[in-house]
N, C-alpha and C positions, 0 to 999 in steps of 0.2 A: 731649584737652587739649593746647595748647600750652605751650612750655618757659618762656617768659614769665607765662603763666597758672599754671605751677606753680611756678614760682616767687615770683609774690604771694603764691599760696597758702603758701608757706615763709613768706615775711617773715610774713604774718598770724599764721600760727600762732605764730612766734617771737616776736614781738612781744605776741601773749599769755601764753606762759608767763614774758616777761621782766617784765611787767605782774604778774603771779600771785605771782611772785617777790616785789617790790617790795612788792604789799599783805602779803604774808605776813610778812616781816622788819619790817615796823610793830609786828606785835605781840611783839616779841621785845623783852625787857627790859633797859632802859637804866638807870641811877643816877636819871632824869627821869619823873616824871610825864608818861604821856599817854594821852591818851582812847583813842588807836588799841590800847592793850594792852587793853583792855575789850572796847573794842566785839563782838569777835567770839567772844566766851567762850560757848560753847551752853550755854543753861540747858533745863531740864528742868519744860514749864512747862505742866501740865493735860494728860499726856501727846504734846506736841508738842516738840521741842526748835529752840530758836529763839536768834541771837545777842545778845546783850543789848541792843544799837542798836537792839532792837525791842521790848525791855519797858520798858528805861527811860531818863529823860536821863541822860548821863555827862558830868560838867563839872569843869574843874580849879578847884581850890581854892588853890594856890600849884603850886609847882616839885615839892614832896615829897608832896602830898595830891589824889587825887579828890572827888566827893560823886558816890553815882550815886542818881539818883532814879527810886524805880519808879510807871510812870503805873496798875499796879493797889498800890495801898496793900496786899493781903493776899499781896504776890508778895515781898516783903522778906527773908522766911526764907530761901526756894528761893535767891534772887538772891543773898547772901548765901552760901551755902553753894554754888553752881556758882563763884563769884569762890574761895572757900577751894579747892575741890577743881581747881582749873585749874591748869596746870604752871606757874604765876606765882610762886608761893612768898611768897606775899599772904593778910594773914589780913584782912575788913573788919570792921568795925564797924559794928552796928545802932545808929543814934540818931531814933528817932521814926520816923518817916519817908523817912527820908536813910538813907545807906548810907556810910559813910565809909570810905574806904581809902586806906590812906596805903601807898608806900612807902618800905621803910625804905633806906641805903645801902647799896650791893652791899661786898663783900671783896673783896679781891683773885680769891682761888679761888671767889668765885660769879661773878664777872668772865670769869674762863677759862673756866667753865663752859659759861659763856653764848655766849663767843664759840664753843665749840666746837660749839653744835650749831646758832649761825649759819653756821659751817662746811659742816655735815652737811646743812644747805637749800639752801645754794650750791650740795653739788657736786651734790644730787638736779636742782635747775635746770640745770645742768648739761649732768648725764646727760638729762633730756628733750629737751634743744636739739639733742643730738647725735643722739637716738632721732629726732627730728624729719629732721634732716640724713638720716640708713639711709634711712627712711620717701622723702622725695624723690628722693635717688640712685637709688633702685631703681626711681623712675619715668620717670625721664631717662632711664637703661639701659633698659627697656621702652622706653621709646619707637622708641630708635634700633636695638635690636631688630627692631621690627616695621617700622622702615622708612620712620616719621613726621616722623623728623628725621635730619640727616647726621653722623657722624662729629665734625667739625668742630663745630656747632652742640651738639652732647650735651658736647662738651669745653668747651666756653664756659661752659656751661651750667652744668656740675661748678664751675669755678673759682669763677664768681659766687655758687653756694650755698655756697660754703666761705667764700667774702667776708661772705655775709648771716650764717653760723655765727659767724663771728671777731667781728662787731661786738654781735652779741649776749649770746655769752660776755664779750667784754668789757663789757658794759652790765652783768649779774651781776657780774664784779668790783669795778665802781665801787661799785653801792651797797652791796656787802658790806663794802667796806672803808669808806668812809661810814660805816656802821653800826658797823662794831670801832670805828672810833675814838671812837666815840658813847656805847661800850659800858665801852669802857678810861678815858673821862674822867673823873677822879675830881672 
């Protein structure tokens, strides 16, 4: 492999954990109704466990209320009771058919709560970015090891994957903080 090659291979990889990131903190709870806190709630469904974007429609109802509609009508209990038991802190409502879930406004201390373990997602992204980083430096180092590339070029090489580090840690900062402030709006 060349250094250029392994270095795509960085940006790819970083650029999915910084993507993994991004979906992941959608579902993390804001003062606001949104579909993205549902959608990925595994329910427990005829022995399969599956995200609910796959059993049923989930659609806003205002600012403060979901409806999620399950497309098997005898899945309503389950659906129901995977929404209560998910770390949302969300009770829904059985109405016929419908699923209604409303949430209610955060406090202050569910506010910090929240953000803190928006916190504790970030720094885990983080820590992969940087594992990602170990992971290629040690291949650059092989290389120039064995004699593939020069002194010079392995140095290059180091600085640019630090460059590709930095703008991706920074991209984690952005939408974490994004998101606090998303989180702290009362």
């Amino acid at each position: 492999m060349e250094l250029s090659e392994i270095l795509n291979d960085c940006s790819e990889r970083m650029k999915s954990a910084n993507d993994f990131f991004v979906t992941d903190i959608k579902s993390i709870r804001t003062g606001r109704a949104a579909t993205s806190l549902l959608e990925n709630i595994k329910i427990d469904y005829h022995g399969s466990v599956m995200p609910l974007n796959q059993l049923a429609q989930i659609s806003l109802s205002d600012q403060r209320s979901m409806t999620v509609q399950p497309w098997d009508k005898s899945a309503s209990q389950i659906i129901a009771k995977g929404i209560q038991t998910s770390d949302l802190g969300i009770t829904p409502q059985i109405d016929g058919q419908i699923i209604r879930v409303n949430i209610p406004p955060m406090t202050e201390e569910t506010r910090k709560d929240v953000v803190k373990v928006l916190k504790q997602r970030s720094e885990q992204s983080k820590i992969s970015i940087r594992n990602i980083r170990r992971d290629i430096q040690d291949e650059i180092r092989k290389l120039e090891k064995n004699g593939d590339c020069s002194e010079d070029d392995s140095r290059r090489a180091i600085i640019d994957l630090q460059k590709i580090t930095d703008d991706s840690i920074k991209i984690i900062d952005q939408e974490s903080s994004l998101k606090e402030s998303e989180i702290m709006q009362v």
